[in-house]
C-alpha positions, 0 to 999 in steps of 0.5 A: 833334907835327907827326910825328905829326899828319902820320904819322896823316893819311898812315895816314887817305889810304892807307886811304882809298885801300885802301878806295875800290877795294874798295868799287868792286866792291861792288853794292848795292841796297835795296827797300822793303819796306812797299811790297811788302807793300801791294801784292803780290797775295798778301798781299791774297789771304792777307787774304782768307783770313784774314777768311773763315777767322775770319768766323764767330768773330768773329760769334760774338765779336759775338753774344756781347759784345751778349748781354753787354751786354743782361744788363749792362743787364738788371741795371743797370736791375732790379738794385735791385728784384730779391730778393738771391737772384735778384741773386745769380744774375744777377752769376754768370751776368755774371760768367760770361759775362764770363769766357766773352767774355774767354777767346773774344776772347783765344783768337780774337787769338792764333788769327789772330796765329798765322795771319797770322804764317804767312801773312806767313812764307810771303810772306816766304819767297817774297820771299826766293828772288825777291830773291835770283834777282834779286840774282844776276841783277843780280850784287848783292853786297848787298840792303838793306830800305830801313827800315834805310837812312838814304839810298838813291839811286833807281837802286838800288830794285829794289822793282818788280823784286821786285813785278814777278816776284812777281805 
């Protein structure tokens, strides 16, 4: 038992002796990603052209939910004094109208997604070729987004590098 208590701790030393001088040439370094994303100048600027290439659908979006909701309350409010036809025609022009807001709302939220999935790519993209310029300069064998690291030690966030070539 001893033997082999002995032989395991032996094995657990040398390769923490192997390990250690290896690990010694690795530099690593993490940014924090959210941060960038708040304040690099193009993601406010792809914001921007955001709210401004979708503006006008959304006021049409708008229009359209209000004109909704006055025929909803046109018919709450008359509907039990209207002939049958005329209620009728009433609940299929709601319906349709329902209908109509519906598919714009959906085509709308899926327009935009697709839009801003391309700009953030682009911006991405963009970040990648910096941090890697910035990893060779600095000779980092590894860069980590700070999101999937449990602790990082401050010295090695280049994040304001990043931010700082960016802008």
């Amino acid at each position: 038992m001893k033997k082999i208590l002995f032989g395991m701790v032996t094995s657990l030393v040398l390769l923490f002796l192997l390990v250690t001088p290896a690990m010694a040439d690795t530099k690593i370094a993490v940014i924090n990603l959210q941060q960038l994303l708040q304040q690099l100048p193009q993601m406010k600027q792809a914001s921007n052209n955001l709210k401004n290439q979708f503006d006008e659908r959304e006021k049409k979006i708008v229009a359209a939910e209000n004109d909704f909701k006055k025929g909803a309350d046109d018919y709450k409010r008359n509907g039990a004094v209207m002939s049958v036809k005329d209620r009728q025609s009433a609940e299929g022009k709601l319906m349709k109208q329902r209908q109509d807001l519906q598919s714009m709302q959906g085509q709308f939220q899926q327009d935009f997604q697709t839009a801003q999935n391309k700009a953030i790519d682009d911006i991405l993209s963009k970040m990648k070729i910096v941090v890697e310029k910035i990893a060779t300069d600095n000779k980092f064998n590894l860069v980590l987004v700070n999101a999937s690291v449990a602790y990082a030690d401050k010295d090695l966030d280049i994040t304001d590098q990043v931010l700082k070539k960016m802008s």
